[in-house]
Legacy VTK file of the C-alpha trace (Angstrom):
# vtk DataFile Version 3.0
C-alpha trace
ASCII
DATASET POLYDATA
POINTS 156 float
-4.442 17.484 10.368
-1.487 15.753 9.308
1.931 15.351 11.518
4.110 16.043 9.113
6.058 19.217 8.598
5.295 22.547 6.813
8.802 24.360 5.027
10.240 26.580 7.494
13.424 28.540 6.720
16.433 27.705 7.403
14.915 23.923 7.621
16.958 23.536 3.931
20.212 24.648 6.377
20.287 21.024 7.139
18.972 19.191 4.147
15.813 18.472 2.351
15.854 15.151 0.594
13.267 15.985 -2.553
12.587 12.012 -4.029
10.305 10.397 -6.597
7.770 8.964 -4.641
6.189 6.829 -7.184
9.654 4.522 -7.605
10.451 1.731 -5.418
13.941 1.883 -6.341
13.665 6.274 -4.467
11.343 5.192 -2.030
14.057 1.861 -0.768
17.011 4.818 -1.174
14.827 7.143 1.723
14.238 3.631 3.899
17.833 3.113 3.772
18.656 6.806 4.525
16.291 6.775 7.239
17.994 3.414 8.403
21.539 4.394 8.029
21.557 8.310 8.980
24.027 9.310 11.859
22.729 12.878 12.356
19.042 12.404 11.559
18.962 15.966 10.166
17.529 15.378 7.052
13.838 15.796 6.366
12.260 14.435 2.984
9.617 15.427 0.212
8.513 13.392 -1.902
8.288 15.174 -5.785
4.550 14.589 -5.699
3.852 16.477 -2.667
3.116 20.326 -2.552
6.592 20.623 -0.556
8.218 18.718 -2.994
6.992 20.278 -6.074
7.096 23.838 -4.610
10.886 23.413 -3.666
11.920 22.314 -7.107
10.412 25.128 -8.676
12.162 26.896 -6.713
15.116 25.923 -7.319
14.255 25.747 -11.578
13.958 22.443 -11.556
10.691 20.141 -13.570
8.772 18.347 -10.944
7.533 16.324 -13.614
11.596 15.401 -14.860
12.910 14.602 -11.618
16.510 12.646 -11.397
15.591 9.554 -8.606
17.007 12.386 -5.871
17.693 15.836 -5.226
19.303 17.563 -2.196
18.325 20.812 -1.194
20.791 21.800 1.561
22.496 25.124 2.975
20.699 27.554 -0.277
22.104 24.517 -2.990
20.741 21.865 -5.082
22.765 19.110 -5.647
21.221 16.468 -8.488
22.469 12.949 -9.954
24.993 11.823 -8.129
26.307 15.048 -6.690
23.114 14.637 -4.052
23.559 11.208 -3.808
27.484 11.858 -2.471
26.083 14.353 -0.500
23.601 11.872 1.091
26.019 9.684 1.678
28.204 12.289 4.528
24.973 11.771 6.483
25.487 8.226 6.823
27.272 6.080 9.591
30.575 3.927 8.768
30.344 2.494 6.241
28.326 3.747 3.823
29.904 7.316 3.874
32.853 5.872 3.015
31.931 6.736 -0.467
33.504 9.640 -0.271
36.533 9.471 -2.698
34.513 8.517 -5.711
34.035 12.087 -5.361
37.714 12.438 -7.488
35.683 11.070 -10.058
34.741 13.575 -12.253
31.160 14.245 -12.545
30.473 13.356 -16.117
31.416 9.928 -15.402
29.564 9.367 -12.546
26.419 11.366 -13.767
26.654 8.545 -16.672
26.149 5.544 -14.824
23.546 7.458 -12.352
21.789 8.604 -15.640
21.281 4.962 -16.708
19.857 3.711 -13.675
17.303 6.960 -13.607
16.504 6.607 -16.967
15.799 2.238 -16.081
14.610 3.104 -12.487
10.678 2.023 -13.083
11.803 -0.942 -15.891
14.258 -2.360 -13.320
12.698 -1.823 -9.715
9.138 -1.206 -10.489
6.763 1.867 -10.223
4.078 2.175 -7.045
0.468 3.044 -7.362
0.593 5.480 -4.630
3.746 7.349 -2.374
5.353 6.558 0.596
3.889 7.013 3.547
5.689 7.420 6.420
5.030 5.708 9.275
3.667 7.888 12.594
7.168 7.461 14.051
8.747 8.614 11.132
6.187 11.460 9.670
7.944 14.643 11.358
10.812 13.871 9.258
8.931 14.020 6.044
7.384 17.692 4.616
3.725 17.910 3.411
3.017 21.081 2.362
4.861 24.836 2.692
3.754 26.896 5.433
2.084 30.247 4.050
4.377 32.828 4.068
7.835 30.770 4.367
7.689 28.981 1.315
9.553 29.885 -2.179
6.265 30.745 -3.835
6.926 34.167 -2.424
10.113 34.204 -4.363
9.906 36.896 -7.207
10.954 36.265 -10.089
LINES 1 157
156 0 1 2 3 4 5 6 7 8 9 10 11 12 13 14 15 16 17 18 19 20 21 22 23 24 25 26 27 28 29 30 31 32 33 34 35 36 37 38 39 40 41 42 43 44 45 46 47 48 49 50 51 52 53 54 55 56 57 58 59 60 61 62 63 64 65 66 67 68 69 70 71 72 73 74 75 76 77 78 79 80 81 82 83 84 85 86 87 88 89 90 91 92 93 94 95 96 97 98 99 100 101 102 103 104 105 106 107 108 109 110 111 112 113 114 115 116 117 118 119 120 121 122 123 124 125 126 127 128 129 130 131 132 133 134 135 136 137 138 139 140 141 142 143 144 145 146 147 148 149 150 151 152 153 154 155
């Protein structure tokens, strides 16, 4: 039986963290999350799990075409580097500070996250298996969807 989480509603309420666990470059961006987080609200999928596959379908989005990180908080997805600004309000001083590149408009900050997505594996490697968390650490992380309270009851 594993320790880690099944989906239950409202858990999105305070923000899923849905990651490519295959890239070092994602799976350093959760360590520092975990490492930096004020609120430690935020739970985590990684794309190759059931949980994270299951909640970007539901949300339309291609498991297999994943930016580096998507946040699935309060009934919204936020991709590129709308999520990653949205990350970043969970953080302590100061790495939230980030905050006013938000007057940037999206298109031009979507460009340069687009370019490091696209390089991600070329630049900061690929691993041969995902993160796992440590015992300390797996409640924070979801494994599967609990029957029932998952999106694949979602009609469509």
């Amino acid at each position: 039986m594993s320790d880690r989480q099944t989906f239950i509603p409202g858990m999105s309420q305070q923000g899923i963290v849905v990651f490519d666990g295959m890239c070092n470059l994602c799976v350093r961006s959760v360590r520092f999350i975990l490492a930096h987080e004020r609120d430690h609200r935020l739970r985590f999928a990684a794309a190759q799990s059931p949980a994270g596959r299951e909640l970007l379908r539901w949300h339309g989005l291609d498991p297999e075409a994943i930016p580096s990180l998507v946040l699935v908080s309060g009934g919204q997805v936020r991709v590129r580097s709308a999520a990653a600004l949205e990350i970043a309000d969970h953080l302590r001083r100061p790495w939230r500070w980030v905050r006013p590149f938000r007057v940037v408009p999206r298109r031009l900050r979507d460009v340069l996250y687009d370019l490091v997505s696209r390089n991600r594996y070329r630049w900061f490697g690929r691993r041969d298996s995902c993160l796992l968390p440590t015992p300390e650490l797996a409640s924070r992380f979801l494994d599967k969807l609990g029957p029932g309270h998952g999106p694949e009851v979602r009609p469509r």
